[in-house]
C-alpha positions in Angstrom: -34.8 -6.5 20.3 -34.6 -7.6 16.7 -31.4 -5.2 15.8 -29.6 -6.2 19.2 -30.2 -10.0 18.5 -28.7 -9.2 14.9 -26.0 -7.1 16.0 -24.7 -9.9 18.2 -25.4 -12.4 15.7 -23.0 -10.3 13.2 -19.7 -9.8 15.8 -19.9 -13.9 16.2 -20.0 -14.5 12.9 -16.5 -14.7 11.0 -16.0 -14.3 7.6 -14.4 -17.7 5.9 -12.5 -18.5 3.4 -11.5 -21.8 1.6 -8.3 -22.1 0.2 -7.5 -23.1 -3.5 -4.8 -25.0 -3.3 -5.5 -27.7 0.1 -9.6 -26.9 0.2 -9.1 -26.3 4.3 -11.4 -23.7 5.2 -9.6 -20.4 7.1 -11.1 -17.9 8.5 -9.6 -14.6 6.9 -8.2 -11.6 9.2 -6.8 -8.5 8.0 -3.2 -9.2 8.3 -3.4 -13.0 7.9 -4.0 -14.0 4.8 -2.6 -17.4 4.0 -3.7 -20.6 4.4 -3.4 -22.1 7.5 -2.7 -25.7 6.5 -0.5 -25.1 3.3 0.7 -21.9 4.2 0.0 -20.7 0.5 -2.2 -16.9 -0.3 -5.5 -17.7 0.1 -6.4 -14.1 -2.2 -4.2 -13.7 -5.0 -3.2 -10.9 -5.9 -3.8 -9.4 -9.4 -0.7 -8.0 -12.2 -2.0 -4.5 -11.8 -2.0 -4.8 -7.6 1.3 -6.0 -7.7 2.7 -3.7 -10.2 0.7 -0.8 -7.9 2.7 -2.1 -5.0 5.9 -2.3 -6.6 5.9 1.7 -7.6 4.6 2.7 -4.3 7.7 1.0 -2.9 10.7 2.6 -5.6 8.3 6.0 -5.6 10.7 7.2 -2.3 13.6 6.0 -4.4 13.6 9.2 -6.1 14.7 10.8 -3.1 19.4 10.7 -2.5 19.3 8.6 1.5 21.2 10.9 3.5 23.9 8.6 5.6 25.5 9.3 8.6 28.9 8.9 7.2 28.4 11.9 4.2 31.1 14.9 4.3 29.3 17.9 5.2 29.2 19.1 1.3 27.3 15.7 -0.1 25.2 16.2 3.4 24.1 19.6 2.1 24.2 18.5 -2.3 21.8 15.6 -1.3 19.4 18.5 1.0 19.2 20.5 -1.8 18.5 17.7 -4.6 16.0 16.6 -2.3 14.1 19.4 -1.9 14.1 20.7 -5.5 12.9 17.8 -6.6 9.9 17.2 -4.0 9.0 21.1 -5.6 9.7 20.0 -9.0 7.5 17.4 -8.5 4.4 19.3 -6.4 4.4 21.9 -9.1 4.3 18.8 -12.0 1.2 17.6 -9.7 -0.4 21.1 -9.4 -0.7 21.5 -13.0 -1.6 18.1 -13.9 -4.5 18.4 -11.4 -5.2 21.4 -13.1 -5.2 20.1 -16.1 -7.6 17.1 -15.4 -10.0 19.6 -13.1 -10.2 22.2 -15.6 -13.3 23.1 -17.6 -14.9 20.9 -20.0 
């Protein structure tokens, strides 16, 4: 009876959070976090989180964009750059897995 009770106490209960900049209390949702009064980030986000975010978004930069207006020949230069660098760089990883797995 106990767990039920708590269990139903826990899905009603939101997790809140009060904003630094206005002091209006929000409650925080996975996708919206900014204030609801000021309209400001109610978690800010850290050097190293932004920095994180900013090479996961140029890490598929690496990679030539194939357009639908390429001649046949840059279609078929950019296919082959692509893949011999996605091998180039799964073998890089392999060995540097290796190399931080291996013994001792």
């Amino acid at each position: 009876m106990a767990i039920k009770q708590f269990i139903k106490f826990a899905a009603m209960t939101t997790r809140q959070i009060r904003c630094k900049h206005c002091g209006h209390w929000n409650v925080l949702l996975e996708d919206k976090q900014e204030c609801e009064q000021c309209k400001k980030q109610l978690i800010e986000i850290s050097e190293a989180e932004s920095a994180s975010l900013e090479r996961r978004k140029t890490a598929g930069e690496m990679l030539l964009k194939i357009l639908e207006n390429d001649a046949w020949y840059v279609v078929l230069y950019k296919r082959v750059y692509n893949a011999v660098t996605v091998v180039f760089l799964s073998i890089v990883g392999f060995f540097l897995w290796l190399f931080v797995t291996g013994p001792g």
